[in-house]
C-alpha positions in Angstrom: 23.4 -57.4 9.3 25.6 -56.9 6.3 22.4 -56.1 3.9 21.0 -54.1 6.4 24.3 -51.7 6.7 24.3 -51.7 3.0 20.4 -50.4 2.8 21.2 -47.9 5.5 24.4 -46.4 3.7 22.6 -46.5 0.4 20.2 -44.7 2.2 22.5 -42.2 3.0 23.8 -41.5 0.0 20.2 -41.1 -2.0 19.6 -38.7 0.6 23.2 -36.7 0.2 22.5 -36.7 -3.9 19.1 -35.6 -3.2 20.3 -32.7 -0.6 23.0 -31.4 -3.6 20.5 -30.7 -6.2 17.7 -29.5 -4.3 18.3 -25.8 -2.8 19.6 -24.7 0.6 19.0 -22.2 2.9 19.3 -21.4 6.7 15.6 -20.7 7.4 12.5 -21.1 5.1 8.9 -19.1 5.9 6.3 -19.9 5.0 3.6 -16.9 4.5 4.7 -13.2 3.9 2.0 -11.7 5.9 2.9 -9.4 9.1 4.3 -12.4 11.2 6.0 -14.3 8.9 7.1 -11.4 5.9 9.4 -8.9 8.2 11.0 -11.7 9.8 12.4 -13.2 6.8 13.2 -9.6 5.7 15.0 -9.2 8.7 16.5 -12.6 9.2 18.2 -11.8 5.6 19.2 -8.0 7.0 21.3 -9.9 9.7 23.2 -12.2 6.8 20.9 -14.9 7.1 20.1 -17.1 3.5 16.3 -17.1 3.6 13.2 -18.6 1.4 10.0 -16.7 1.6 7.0 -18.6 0.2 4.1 -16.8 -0.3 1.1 -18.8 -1.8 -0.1 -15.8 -3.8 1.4 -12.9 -6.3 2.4 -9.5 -6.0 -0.2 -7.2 -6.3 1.8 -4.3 -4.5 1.9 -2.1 -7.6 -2.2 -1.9 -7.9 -3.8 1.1 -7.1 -6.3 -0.3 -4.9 -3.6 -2.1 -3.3 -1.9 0.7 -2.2 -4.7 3.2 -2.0 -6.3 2.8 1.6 -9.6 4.0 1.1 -10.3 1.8 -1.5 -8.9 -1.1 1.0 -12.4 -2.9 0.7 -12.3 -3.3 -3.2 -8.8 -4.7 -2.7 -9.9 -7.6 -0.1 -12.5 -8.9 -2.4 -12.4 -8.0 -6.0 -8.8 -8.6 -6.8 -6.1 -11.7 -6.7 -4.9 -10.8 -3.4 -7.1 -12.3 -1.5 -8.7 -15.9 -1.0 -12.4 -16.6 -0.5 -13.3 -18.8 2.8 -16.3 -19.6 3.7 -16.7 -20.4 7.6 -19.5 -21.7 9.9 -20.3 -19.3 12.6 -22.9 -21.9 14.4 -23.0 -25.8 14.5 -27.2 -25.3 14.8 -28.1 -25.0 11.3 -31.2 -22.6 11.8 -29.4 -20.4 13.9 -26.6 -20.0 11.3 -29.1 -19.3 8.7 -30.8 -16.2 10.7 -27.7 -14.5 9.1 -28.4 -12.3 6.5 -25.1 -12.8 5.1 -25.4 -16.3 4.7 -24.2 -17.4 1.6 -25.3 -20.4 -0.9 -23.9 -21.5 -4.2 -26.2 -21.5 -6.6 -26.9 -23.7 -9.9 -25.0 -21.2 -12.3 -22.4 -20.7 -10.9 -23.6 -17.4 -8.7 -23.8 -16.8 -5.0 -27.2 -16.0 -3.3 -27.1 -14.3 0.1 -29.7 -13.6 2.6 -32.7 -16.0 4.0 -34.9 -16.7 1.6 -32.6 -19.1 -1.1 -33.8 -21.0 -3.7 -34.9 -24.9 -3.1 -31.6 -25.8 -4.9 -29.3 -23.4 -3.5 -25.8 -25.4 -1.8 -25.5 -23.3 1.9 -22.0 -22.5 2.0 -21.6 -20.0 5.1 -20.0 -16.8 5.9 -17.7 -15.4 3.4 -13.9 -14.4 5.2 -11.5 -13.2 2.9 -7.6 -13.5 3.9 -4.8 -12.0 1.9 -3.4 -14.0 -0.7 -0.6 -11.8 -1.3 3.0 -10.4 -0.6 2.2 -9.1 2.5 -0.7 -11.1 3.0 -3.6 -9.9 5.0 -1.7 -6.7 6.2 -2.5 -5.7 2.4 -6.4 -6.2 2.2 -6.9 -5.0 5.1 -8.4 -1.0 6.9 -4.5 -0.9 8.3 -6.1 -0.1 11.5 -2.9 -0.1 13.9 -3.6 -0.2 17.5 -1.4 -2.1 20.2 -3.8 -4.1 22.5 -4.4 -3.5 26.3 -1.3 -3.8 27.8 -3.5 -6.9 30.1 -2.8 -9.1 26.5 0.8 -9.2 26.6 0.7 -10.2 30.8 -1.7 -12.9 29.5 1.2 -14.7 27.7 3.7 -14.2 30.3 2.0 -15.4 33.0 0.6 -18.4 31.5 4.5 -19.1 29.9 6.4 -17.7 33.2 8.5 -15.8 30.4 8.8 -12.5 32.0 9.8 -11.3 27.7 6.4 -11.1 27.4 5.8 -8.1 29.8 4.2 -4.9 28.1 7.4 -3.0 29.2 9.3 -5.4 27.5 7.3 -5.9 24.7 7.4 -2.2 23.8 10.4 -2.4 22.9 9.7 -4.2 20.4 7.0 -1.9 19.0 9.5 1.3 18.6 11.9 -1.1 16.9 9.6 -1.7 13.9 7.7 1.6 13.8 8.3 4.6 11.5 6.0 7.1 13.5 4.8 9.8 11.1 2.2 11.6 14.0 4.0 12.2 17.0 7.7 13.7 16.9 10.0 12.9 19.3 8.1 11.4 21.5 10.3 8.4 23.2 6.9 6.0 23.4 7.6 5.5 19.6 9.9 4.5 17.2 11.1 6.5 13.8 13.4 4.5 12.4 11.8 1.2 11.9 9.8 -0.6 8.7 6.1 0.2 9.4 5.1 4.0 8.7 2.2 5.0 10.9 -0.2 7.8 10.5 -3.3 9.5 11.0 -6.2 10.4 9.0 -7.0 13.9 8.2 -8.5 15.8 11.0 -10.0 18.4 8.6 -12.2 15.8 7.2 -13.3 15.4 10.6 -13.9 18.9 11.9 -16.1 20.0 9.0 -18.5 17.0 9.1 -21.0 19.0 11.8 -23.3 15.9 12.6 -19.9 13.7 12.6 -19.0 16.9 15.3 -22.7 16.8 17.2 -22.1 13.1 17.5 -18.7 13.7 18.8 -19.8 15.9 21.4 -22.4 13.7 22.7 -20.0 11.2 23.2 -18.1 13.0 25.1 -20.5 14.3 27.1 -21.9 10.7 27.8 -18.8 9.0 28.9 -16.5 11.6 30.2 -18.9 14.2 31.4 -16.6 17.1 29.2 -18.3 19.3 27.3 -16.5 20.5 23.8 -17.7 23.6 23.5 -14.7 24.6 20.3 -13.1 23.2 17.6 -10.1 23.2 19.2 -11.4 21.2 22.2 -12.7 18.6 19.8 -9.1 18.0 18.0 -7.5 17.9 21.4 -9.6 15.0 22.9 -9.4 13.3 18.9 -5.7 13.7 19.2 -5.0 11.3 22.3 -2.6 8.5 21.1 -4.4 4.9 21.1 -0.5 3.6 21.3 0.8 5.4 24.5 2.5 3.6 26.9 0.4 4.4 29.9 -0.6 1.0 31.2 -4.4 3.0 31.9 -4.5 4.1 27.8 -7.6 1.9 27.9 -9.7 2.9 31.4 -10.0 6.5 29.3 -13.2 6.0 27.6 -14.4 8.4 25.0 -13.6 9.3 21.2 -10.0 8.7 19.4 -8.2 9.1 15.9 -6.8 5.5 15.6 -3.1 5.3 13.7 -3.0 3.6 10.6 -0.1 1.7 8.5 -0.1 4.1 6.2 2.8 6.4 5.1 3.6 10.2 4.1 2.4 9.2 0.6 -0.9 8.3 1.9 -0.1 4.9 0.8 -0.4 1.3 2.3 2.9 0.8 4.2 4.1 -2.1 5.7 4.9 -6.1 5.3 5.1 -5.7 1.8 7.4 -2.8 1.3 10.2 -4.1 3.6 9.9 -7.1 2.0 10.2 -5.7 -1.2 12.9 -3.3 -0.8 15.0 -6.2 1.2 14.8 -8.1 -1.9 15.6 -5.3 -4.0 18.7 -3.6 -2.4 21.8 -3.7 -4.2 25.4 -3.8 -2.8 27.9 -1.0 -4.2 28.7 -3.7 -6.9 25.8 -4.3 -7.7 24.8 -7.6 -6.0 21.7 -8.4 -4.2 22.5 -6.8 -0.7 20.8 -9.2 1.8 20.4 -13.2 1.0 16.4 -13.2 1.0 14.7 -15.0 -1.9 10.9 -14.7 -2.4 9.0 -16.9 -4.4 5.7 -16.2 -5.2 3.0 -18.6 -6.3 4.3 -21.2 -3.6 1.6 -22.6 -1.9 3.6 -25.1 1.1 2.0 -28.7 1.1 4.6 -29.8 4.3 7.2 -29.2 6.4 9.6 -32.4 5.8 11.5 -34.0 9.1 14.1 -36.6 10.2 13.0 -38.6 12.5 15.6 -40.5 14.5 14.8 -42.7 17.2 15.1 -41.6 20.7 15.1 -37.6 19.6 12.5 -35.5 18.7 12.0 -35.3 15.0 13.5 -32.5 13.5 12.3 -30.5 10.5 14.6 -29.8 7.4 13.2 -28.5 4.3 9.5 -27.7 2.9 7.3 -29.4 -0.2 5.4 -26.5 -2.1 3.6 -26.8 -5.0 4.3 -23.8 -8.0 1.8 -22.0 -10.0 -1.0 -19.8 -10.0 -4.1 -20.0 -7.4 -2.8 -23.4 -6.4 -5.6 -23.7 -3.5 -9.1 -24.0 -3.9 -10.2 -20.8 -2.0 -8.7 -18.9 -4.9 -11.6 -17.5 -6.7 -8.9 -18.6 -10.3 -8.4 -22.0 -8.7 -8.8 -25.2 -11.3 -7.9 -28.4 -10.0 -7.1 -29.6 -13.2 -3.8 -27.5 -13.0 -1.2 -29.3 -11.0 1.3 -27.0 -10.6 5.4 -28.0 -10.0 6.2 -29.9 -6.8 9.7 -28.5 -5.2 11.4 -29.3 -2.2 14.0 -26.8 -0.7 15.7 -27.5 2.6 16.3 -25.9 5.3 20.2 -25.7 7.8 18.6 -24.2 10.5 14.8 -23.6 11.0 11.4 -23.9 9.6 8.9 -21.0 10.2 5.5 -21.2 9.8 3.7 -18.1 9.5 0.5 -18.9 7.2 -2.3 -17.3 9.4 -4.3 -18.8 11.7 -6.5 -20.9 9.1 -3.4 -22.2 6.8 -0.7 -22.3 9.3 -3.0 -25.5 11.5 -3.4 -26.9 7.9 0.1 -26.8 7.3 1.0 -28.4 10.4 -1.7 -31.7 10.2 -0.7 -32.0 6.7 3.1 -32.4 7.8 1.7 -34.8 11.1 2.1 -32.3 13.4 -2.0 -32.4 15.3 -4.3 -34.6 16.8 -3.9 -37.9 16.4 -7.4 -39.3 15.7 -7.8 -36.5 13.0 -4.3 -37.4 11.4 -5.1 -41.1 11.7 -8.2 -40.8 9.8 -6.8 -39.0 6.6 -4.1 -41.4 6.6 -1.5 -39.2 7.8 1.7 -40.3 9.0 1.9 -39.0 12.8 5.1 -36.7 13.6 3.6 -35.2 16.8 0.8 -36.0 18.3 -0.4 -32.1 19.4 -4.1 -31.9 20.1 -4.1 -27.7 20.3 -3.2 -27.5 16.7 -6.7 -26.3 15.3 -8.1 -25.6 18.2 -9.2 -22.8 20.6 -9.7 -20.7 17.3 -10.8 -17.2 18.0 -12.1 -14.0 17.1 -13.5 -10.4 17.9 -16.2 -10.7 17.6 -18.1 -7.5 15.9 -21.3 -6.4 15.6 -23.2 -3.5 13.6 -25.5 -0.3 14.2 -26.8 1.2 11.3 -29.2 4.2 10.8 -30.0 6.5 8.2 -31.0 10.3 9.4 -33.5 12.6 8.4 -31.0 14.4 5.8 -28.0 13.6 4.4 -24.7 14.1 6.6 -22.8 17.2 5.7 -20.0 18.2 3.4 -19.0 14.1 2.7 -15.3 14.6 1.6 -16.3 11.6 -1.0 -18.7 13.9 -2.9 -17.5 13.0 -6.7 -15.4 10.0 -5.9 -16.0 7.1 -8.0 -14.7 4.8 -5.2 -13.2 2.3 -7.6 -16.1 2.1 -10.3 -13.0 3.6 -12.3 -9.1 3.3 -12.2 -9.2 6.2 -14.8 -8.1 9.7 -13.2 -9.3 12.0 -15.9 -12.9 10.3 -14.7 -12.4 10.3 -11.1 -11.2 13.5 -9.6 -10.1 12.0 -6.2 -8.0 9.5 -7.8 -6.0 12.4 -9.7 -5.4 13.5 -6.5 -3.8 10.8 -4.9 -1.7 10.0 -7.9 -1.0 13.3 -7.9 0.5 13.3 -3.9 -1.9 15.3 -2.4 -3.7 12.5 -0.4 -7.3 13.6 -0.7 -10.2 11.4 0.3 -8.5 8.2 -1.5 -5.6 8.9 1.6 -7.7 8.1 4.4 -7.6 4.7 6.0 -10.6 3.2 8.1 -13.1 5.4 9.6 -12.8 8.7 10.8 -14.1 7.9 14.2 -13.5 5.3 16.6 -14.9 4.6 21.1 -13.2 2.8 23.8 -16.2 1.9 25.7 -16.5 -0.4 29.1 -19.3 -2.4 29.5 -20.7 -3.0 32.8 -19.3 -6.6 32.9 -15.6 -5.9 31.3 -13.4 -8.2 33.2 -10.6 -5.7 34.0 -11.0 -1.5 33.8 -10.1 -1.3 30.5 -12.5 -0.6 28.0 -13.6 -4.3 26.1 -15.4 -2.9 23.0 -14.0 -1.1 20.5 -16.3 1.3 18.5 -15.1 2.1 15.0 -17.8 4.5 12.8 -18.3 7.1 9.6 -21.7 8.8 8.0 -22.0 7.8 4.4 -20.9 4.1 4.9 -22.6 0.7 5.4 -20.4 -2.2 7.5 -22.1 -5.2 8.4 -19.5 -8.0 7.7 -18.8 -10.1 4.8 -20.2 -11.2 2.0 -20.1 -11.7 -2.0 -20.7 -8.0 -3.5 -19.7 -6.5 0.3 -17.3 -4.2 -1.5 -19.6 -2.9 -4.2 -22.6 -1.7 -2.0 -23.0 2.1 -2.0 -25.0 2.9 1.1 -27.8 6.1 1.0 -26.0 9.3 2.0 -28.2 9.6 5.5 -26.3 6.6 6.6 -24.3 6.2 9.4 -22.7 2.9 10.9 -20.9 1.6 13.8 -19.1 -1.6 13.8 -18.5 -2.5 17.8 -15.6 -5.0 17.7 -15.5 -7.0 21.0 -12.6 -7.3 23.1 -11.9 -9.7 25.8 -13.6 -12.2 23.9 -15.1 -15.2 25.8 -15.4 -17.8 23.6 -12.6 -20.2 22.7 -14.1 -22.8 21.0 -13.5 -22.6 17.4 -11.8 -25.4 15.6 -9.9 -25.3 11.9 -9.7 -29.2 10.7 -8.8 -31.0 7.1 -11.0 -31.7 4.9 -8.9 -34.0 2.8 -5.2 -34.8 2.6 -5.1 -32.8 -0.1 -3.2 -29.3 0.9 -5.2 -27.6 -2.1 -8.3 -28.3 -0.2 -9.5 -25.5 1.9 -9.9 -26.6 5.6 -12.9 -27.1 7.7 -13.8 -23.6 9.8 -16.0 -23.3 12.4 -16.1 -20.5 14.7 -18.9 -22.3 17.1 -20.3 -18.3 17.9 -21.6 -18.0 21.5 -20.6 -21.4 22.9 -18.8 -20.2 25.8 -19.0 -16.9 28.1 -22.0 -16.3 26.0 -23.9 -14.5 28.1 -21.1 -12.3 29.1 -20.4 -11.8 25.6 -23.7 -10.7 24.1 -24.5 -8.4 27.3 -21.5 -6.4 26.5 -22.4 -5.9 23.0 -26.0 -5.1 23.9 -25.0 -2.4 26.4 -22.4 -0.8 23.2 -25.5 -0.9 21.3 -28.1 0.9 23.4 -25.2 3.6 23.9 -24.8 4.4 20.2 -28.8 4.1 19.8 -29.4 6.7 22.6 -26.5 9.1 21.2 -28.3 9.0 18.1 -31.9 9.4 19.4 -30.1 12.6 21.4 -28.8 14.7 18.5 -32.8 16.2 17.9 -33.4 17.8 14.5 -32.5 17.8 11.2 -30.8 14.6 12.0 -33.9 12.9 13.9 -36.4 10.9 13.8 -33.7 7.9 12.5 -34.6 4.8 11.0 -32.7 2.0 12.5 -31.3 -0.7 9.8 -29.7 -3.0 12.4 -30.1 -4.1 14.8 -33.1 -5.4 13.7 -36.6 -4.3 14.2 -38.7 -7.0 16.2 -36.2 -8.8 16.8 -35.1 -9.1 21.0 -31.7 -6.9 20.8 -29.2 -9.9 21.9 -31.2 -12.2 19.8 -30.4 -9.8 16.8 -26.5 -9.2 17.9 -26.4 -13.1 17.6 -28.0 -13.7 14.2 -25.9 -10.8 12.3 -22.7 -11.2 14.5 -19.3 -11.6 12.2 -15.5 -11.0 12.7 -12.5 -10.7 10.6 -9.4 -11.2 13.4 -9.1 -14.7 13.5 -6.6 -15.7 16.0 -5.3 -18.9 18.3 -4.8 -21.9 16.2 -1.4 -22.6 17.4 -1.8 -21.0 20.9 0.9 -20.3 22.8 1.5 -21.4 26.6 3.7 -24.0 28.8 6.4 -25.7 26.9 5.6 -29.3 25.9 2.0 -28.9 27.2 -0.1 -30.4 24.9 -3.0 -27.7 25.3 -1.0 -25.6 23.5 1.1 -25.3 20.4 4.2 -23.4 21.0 6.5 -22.4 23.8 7.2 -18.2 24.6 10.1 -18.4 21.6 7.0 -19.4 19.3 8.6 -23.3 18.9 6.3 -25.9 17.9 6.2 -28.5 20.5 7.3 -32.3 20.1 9.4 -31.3 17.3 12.7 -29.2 16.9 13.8 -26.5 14.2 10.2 -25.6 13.9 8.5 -22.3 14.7 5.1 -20.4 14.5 4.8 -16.6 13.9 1.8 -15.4 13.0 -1.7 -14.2 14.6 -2.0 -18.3 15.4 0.0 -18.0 18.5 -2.5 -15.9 20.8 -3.5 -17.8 23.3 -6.1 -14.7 23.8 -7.3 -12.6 21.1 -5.3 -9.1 21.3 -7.0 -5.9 21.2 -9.2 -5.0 18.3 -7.4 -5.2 15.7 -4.4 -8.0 15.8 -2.5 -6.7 12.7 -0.3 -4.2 14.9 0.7 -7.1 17.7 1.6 -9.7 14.6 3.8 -7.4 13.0 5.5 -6.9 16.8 5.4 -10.4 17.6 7.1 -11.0 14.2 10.3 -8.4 15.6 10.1 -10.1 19.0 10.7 -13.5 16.7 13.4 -12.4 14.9 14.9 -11.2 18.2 14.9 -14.6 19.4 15.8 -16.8 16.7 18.9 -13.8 16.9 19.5 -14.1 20.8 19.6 -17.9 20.3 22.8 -18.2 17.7 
């Protein structure tokens, strides 16, 4: 018993020596993205000592960073973002119908379509995810809509927290945002970090097939005919982020806000970050206790256990260097980076979207057992959700090209990135120059709410977003460079109310540079349900189309495919970029699920989630606006519970 007391208070003092030199904060996060990036920013704001890993640089500063219309460029020809490539079906044929299937081939080169060479390695669907301060919130179109107010009840009646409410929620919302669109209007916020905006509508109002199209719309699923200019602008001008609780059982044609600020320029994650980090006291000294290190890719949350209690996490493992994980297009394994350790007084948040944040968690013993056991990982918590239920919108395209080109195409002698040069690109002189221009403009110019005859509430399930001059099909190597034909026009229906839950994100190795396993398992549940919705959204932007008569007509349809059954077609060329519900959210201690309604981990203590992991049900269209909320309604929490 004496040798034994001796181990255990040598033990104890290792672990005191080790504790001195190795740094101390109150909270460590992990990922800078909307979730995880404004909470630490925050957390420091309220006096808080705070560690932001992020496992990629800073690429703020670049052009096509901060520009938004060349937002596409940004998420896959530059360092901030990481290359996945996902399974969409576990039937091999199936998967390969895709015509942005992608194979490695012997040099080195990707080939993509459905006729590969004999040698060619399949490798899936390309997803890029930010890699960056700000993560994903910084590649991406900065679409910023707030989800039927039916996604928020979701959560609080499956967790009986009554927080969750849309009323409550809100609150949240006009906390974070700095409206730039609507003055004084109390359904929004003005002093927060996240500047939101609208395109402009004179880009709109000239385009007069982008008008006709508008009209017919209209016409279609309102019964309103816009007979003037000023008609049109009106009905463009409804917010998508009211708080009416109907905002979606109004179908027709919006503007959709964007993250975007009076500069024309990316706003969000990043920035607050940023200028928390940067502000100085009035002697000089940093102002708020947040420390950001870049190139810090987690490899586990470290825990005490003690016998009787839950374990407990305390600090973080990360690895230093550049493109430390493999789906960093600069990755070389032969580079081994510098291990660290920091530790952490009060919590550990994990926020590193919903394919690295699971990862994170098996690799610290926090998942399924069996899957843990097989890679040799010890077991902390034996939580069978983490990983699973992984889902998406799911979107699907409509592409045509007219009889003539679409009218007065405000891109006309933009080199749309082929140059970072202003004296050779016009519309880049002026955005540099402050006036916005075309190089201002985030997303598309046109977006539908439209309800399918088998939405499961009134509110509209798919959400249409569209432009003339542009191709959008999904994902794949070279997505960025394609310049489609001037007669185009696309639509890119994104699915809400998504049926299928049965995605999964597993290890491949031990190793935390190793990508994980993703497979989205397309159309395994609610199938039916699903692809009769998107069928009915196609058929209505087909027959809008096929209505707007000469010079526009006849159209050639590009997709969905010809002679090919129309849901068979939605299937094979289906895609999505939202991935959500990795670490869903539901009961507390239910091992279903992943975290409680205050986004702890369960089985474990001083261990959160916040990031787009934690929807039990994909929000909305477009789940960047409820992360960067749900990353307020976190800090409000972790604030309330001092």
């Amino acid at each position: 018993m004496q040798s034994l007391g001796a181990a255990v208070l040598l033990l104890t003092l290792v672990r005191g020596i080790l504790a001195l030199k190795t740094p101390q904060y109150e909270y460590i996060v992990i990922g800078s993205g909307p979730g995880g990036g404004p909470l630490a920013a925050n957390l420091a704001r309220a006096g808080h000592s705070v560690l932001l890993l992020e496992a990629g640089g800073d690429n703020g500063e670049a052009l096509t960073e901060r520009m938004p219309a060349l937002a596409t460029i940004n998420a896959e020809g530059s360092d901030a973002s990481w290359e996945f490539f996902v399974s969409h079906f576990q039937n091999e044929t199936q998967a390969k119908r895709d015509n942005k299937f992608t194979y490695l081939l012997s040099n080195g080169s990707y080939y993509v379509g459905i006729d590969p060479p004999a040698d060619a390695e399949p490798l899936g669907i390309y997803y890029p995810r930010g890699a960056t301060v700000g993560g994903s919130s910084q590649v991406n179109a900065m679409n910023f809509a707030l989800p039927p107010d039916d996604d928020w009840k979701i959560i609080a009646n499956l967790t009986g927290d009554d927080s969750w409410l849309p009323e409550k929620v809100r609150t949240h919302f006009i906390e974070l945002e700095r409206n730039l669109y609507l003055p004084g209007s109390p359904e929004h916020g003005y002093g927060g970090y996240v500047s939101t905006n609208l395109n402009n509508i004179s880009y709109f109002t000239a385009r007069p097939g982008l008008v006709d199209i508008s009209r017919e719309i209209t016409r279609r699923l309102e019964g309103i005919e816009i007979d003037t200019k000023e008609q049109l602008v009106e009905l463009l001008a409804r917010d998508v982020n009211t708080d009416s609780p109907q905002r979606y059982e109004i179908p027709g044609i919006r503007q959709i806000a964007f993250h975007i600020n009076e500069r024309r320029e990316r706003h969000g994650a990043r920035t607050y970050i940023i200028d928390t980090v940067k502000a100085r006291s009035h002697d000089g000294t940093q102002a708020y206790p947040l420390t950001l290190s870049t190139n810090s890719l987690a490899t586990r949350v470290l825990f005490h256990q003690y016998k009787g209690k839950k374990p407990q996490a305390y600090g973080v493992e990360y690895l230093v260097g550049e493109a430390m994980f493999s789906a960093d297009r600069r990755y070389n394994s032969s580079d081994p980076g510098e291990l660290r350790h920091a530790i952490a007084t009060r919590e550990v948040i994990v926020a590193g979207g919903a394919f690295n944040t699971p990862q994170i968690l098996k690799l610290s013993g926090v998942g399924p057992r069996n899957e843990l056991e097989k890679l040799g990982i010890p077991i902390v918590a034996d939580i069978p959700a983490v990983g699973k239920y992984m889902q998406d919108n799911y979107e699907s395209g409509i592409t045509v090209r007219a009889n003539i080109p679409w009218e007065n195409n405000p891109y006309t002698g933009c080199s749309i990135g082929l140059t970072l040069d202003p004296s050779a690109d016009p519309c880049l002189a002026q955005w540099i120059n402050g006036d916005g221009g075309p190089y201002g403009q985030g997303g598309t110019p046109l977006y539908i709410w439209f309800r399918s005859s088998v939405s499961k509430t009134a509110d509209a399930d798919i959400f249409f977003f569209g432009a003339p001059d542009a191709e959008f099909r999904g994902h794949y190597p070279g997505w960025s460079q394609h310049r489609a034909p001037n007669t185009t026009f696309f639509w890119s229906m994104v699915k809400m109310q998504v049926g299928n839950q049965a995605g999964t994100v597993n290890l491949r190795s031990a190793n935390p540079r190793d990508s994980p396993i993703i497979e989205f398992n397309y159309f395994e549940q609610q199938d039916a349900h699903d692809l009769q919705a998107l069928a009915e959204g196609a058929e209505f932007a087909l027959d809008v189309f096929n209505s707007l008569g000469e010079p526009y007509t006849p159209f050639e349809v590009v997709e969905p495919a010809r002679g090919v059954e129309l849901q068979q077609s939605i299937k094979d060329h289906a895609f999505g970029h939202h991935v959500t519900s990795t670490c869903r959210m539901g009961p507390k201690d239910d091992p279903e699920y992943c975290v409680d309604s205050k986004f702890r981990v369960n089985g474990v203590e001083r261990l959160r989630v916040v990031d787009a992991s934690i929807f039990p049900r994909t929000p909305g269209a477009f789940p960047v606006a409820p992360t960067f909320v749900i990353s307020q309604m976190a800090f409000r929490n972790i604030q309330d519970g001092l």
